[in-house]
C-alpha positions in Angstrom: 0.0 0.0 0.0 1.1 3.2 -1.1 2.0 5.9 2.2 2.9 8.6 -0.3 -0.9 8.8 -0.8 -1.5 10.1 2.3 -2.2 13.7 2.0 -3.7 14.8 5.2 -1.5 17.1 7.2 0.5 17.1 10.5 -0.7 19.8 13.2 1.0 18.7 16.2 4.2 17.2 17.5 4.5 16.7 20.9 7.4 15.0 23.2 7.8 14.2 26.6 8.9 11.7 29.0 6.8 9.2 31.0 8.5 6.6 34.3 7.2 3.4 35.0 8.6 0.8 37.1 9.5 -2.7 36.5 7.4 -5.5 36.8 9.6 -7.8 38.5 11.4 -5.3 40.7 14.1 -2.8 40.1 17.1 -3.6 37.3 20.7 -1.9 37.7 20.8 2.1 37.1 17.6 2.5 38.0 18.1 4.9 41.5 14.3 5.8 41.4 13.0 2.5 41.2 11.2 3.2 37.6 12.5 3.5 34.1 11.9 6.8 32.3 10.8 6.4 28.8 10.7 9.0 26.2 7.3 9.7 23.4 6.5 11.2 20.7 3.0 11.9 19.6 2.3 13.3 16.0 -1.1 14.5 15.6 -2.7 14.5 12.1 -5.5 16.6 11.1 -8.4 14.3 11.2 -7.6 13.7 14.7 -5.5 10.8 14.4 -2.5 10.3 16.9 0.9 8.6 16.0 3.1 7.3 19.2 7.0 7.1 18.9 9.4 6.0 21.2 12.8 7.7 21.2 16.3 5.9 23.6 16.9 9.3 25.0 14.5 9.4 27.3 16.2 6.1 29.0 19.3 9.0 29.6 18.1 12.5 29.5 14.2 12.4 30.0 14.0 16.2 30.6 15.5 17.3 27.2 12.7 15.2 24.8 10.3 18.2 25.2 12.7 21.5 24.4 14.3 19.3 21.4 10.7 18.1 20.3 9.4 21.7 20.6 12.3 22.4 18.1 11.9 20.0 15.6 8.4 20.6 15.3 8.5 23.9 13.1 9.9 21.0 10.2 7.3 18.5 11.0 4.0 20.2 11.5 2.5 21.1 8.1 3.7 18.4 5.9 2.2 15.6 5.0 1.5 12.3 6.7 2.6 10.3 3.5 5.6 12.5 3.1 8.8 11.0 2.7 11.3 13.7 3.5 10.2 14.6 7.1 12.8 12.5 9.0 15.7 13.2 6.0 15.2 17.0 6.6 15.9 16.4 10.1 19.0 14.9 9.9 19.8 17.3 7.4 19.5 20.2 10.0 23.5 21.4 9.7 26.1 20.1 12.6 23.4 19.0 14.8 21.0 16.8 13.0 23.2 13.9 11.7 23.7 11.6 15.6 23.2 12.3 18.7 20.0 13.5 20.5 18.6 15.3 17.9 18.7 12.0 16.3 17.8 10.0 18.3 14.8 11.8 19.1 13.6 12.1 15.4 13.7 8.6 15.3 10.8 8.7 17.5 9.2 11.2 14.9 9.7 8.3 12.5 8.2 5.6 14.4 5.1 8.2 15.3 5.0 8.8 11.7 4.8 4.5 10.8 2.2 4.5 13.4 0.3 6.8 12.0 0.2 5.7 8.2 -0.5 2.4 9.7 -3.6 3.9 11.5 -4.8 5.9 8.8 -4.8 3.0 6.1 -5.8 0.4 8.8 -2.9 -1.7 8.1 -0.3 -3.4 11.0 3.3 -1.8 10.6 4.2 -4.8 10.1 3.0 -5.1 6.6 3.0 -1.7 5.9 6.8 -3.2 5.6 5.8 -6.0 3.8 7.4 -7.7 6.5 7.7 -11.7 7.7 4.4 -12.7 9.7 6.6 -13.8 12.4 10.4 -13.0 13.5 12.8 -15.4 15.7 13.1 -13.4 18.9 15.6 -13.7 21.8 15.1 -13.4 25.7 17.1 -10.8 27.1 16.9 -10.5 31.0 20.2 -10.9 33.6 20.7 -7.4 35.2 24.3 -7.0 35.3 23.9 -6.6 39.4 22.2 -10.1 39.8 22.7 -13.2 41.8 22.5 -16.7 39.7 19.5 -17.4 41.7 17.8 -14.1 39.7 19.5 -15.2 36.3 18.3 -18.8 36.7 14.4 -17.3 37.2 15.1 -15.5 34.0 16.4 -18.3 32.3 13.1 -20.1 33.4 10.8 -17.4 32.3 13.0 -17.7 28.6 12.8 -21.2 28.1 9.1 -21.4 29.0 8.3 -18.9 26.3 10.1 -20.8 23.8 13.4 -19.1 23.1 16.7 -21.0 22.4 18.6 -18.3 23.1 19.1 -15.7 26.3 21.0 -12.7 26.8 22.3 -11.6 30.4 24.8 -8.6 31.6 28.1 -8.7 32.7 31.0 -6.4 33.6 29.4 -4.9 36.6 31.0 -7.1 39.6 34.6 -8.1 39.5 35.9 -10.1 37.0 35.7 -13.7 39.4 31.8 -13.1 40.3 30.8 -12.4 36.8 32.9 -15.3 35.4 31.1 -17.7 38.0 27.7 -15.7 36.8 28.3 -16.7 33.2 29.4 -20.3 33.7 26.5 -20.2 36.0 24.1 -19.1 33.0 25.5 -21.7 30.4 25.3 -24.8 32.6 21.6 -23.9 32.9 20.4 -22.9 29.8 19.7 -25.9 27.6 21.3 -24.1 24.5 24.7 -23.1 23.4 22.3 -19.4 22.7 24.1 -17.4 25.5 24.5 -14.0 24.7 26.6 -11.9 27.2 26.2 -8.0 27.4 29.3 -6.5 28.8 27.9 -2.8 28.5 30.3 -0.8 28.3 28.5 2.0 26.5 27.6 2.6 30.3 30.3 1.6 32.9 33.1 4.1 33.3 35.8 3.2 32.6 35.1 0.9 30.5 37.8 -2.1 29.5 40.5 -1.6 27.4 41.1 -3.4 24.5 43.6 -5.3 26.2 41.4 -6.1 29.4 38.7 -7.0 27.2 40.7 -9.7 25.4 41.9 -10.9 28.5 38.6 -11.5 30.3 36.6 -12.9 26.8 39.6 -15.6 26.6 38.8 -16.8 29.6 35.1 -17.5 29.0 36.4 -19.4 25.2 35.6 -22.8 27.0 31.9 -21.7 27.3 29.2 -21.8 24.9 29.1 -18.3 24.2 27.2 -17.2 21.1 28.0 -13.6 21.1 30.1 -11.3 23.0 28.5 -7.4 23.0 29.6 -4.4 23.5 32.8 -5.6 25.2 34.4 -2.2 24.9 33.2 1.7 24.8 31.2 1.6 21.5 33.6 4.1 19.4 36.8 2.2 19.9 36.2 1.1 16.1 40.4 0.6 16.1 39.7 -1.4 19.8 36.8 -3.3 18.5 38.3 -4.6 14.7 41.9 -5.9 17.2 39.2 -7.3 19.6 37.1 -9.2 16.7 40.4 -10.6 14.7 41.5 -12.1 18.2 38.6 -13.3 19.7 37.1 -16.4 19.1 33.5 -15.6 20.2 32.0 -13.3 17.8 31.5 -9.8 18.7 27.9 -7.8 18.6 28.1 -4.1 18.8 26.1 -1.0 17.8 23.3 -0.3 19.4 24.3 2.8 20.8 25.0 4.7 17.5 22.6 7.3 16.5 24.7 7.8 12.9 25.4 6.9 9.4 29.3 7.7 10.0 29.3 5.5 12.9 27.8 2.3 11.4 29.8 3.2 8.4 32.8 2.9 10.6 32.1 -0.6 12.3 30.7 -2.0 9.0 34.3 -0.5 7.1 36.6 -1.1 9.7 35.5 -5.2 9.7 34.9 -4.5 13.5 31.7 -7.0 14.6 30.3 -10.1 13.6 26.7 -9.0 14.5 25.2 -5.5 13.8 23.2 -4.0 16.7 20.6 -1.4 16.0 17.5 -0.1 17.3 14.5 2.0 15.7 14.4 4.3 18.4 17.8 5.2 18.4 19.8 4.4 15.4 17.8 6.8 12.8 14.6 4.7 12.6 12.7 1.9 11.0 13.5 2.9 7.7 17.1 3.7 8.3 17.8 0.4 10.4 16.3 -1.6 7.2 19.1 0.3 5.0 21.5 -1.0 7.7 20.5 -4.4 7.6 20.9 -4.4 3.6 24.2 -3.4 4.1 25.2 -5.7 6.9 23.6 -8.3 4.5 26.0 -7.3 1.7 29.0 -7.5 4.0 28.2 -11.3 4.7 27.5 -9.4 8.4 24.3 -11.1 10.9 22.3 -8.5 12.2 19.8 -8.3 15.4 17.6 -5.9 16.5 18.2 -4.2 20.0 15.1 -3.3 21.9 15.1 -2.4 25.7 12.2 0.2 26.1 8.4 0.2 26.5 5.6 -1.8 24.3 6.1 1.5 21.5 9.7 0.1 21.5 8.9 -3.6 21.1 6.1 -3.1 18.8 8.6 -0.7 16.2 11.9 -3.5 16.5 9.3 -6.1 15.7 7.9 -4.7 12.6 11.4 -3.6 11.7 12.6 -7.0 12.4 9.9 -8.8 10.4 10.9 -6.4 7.5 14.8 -5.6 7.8 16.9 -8.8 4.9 18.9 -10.7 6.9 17.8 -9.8 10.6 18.4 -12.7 12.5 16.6 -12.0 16.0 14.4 -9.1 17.6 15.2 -8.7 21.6 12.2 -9.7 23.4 12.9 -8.1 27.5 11.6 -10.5 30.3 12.0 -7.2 32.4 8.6 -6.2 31.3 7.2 -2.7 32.4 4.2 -2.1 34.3 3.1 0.9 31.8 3.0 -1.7 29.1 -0.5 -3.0 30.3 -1.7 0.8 29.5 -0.3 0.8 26.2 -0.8 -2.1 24.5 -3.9 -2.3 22.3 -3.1 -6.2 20.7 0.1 -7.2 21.9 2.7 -9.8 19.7 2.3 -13.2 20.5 5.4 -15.5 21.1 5.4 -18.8 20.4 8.4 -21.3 20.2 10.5 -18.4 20.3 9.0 -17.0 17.5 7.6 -13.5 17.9 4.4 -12.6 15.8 3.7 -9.3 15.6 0.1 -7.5 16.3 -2.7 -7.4 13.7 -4.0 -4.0 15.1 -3.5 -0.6 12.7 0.3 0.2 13.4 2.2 -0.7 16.0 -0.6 -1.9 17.8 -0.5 1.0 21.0 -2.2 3.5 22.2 -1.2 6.6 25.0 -4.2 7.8 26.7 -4.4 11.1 29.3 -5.3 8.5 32.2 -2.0 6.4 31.0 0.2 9.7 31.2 -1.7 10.9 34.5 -0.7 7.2 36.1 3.0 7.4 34.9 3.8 10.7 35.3 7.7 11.3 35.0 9.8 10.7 38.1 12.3 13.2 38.8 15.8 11.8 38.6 14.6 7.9 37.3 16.7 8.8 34.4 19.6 6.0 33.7 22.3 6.6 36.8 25.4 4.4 38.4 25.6 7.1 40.7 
């Protein structure tokens, strides 16, 4: 179906940040007990409302509204079906090509999907012309728990289906997360253990030379991937890391750019391309990335740690992206996501099917916003 058709007009852009606690208790960098999560609405016309989700509001909740308030002077007016809206943004000179301008129009993207999707009365989904179902992974393990925690979420992941899990690491000293890990594989009934170092939060994070160090001594393990072992711009760290390391290496979830992806595609620096529609440009942009990962001979997987808006646009993106080979699928589900979630996805075997309904399948009322208002200081901390 052809969005270009749409003619009817944008009136309103608004963005703003929301909090809502875990379900299953509080996960590491979390001082206030609740997540924040950042929206975008897009308004059209006729009354319809598109819902985004943009990463920064995991990190800087307070500055979605000024920087939304910004970009709406090049969103409100044009058309629904346009397809310049999100390119004109990153067009805006210095500012517009990564970071949090970027990352908050991605969230104008998504809104903008949602919308088309609602107007036409299509799921995104096939909007895309995407799979009818995508092979998902469990991703739970909060770098600060016990194995008594990660073997509950190793339950909870085999239950729904999924081969494969992904837990956190790097956190504790080097012996306790080693014992962690080992801890993980001798319980999962897989060799789908996927260890996320991140790095693109702990300061300092390792050096190359620390990272090698610690990833040779999980090589008797059955480690499928390795990510973000080092800060995510060490693209010289990261292509010495990869040619050394026998477990593959994931990375890029936390780029916002077309240089950076450019660089750890060029540079030969992972085996498995992260990226996330929220973050890394949008839906449309992260189905360019897969092409290219793709053409490199390069897997590539979907990151998604947000609310329902976030697990509803990976999904869609996932069903459509060539050569995706997994969406994330958190166990760490939030208690907001009841209140958004018009038809949820459906897992099964592993397999994640995405949502029938118009869109993405969500919907943001006043009473949602009015039980979730935004808690101040439950942006991401270590402190």
């Amino acid at each position: 179906m052809d969005v270009s058709s749409i003619e009817t007009k944008i009136v309103e852009l608004n963005g703003f940040a929301l909090s809502s606690p875990y379900q299953f208790g509080p996960n590491l960098g979390q001082p206030a007990g609740a997540k924040s999560i950042g929206f975008i609405e897009l308004v059209a016309e006729d009354g319809t409302v598109g819902i985004g989700e943009t990463y920064v509001g995991v990190y800087a909740p307070e500055l979605i509204k000024p920087v939304a308030e910004f970009l709406s002077k090049s969103v409100i007016g044009a058309s629904v079906g346009s397809a310049n809206i999100i390119e004109n943004l990153r067009e805006l000179p210095f500012v517009g090509r990564d970071g949090l301008i970027r990352s908050i129009a991605s969230g104008v993207e998504i809104a903008l999907w949602d919308l088309r999707g609602k107007m036409l009365g299509q799921p995104l989904w096939r909007l895309l012309q995407g799979k009818r179902s995508v092979r998902g992974y469990a991703s739970g393990g909060s770098a600060a728990s016990d194995t008594r925690a990660l073997l509950k979420d190793i339950e909870v992941a085999q239950s729904m289906g999924f081969s494969h899990f992904k837990m956190r690491a790097g956190w504790d000293d080097w012996d306790t997360d080693l014992s962690r890990i080992a801890f993980a594989a001798d319980n999962l009934a897989s060799e789908g253990l996927m260890v996320d170092f991140i790095m693109g939060t702990l300061r300092p994070p390792w050096t190359p030379q620390e990272a090698m160090s610690k990833l040779r001594t999980l090589e008797s393990l059955p480690i499928f991937w390795a990510e973000e072992p080092l800060f995510p711009d060490d693209f010289s760290g990261y292509a010495a890391l990869r040619s050394a390391s026998n477990i593959p290496i994931a990375a890029g979830e936390a780029f916002s750019s077309r240089s950076d992806y450019d660089s750890l595609l060029n540079l030969n620096c992972v085996d498995v391309v992260q990226f996330d529609a929220t973050h890394s440009g949008g839906i449309w942009e992260c189905i360019s990335l897969a092409k290219k990962a793709m053409d490199l001979d390069l897997a590539s997987a979907v990151h998604v740690w947000g609310s329902a808006v976030a697990i509803a646009a990976n999904t869609a993106l996932a069903s459509a992206g060539p050569g995706i080979e997994f969406v994330e699928v958190p166990i760490s589900s939030l208690a907001i996501n009841d209140h958004l979630w018009v038809d949820p996805p459906q897992i099964s075997n592993g397999q994640v099917i995405p949502s029938e309904a118009p869109g993405l399948g969500v919907s943001l009322t006043r009473k949602t916003k009015e039980l979730f208002p935004l808690i101040p200081g439950s942006g991401y901390s270590l402190k």
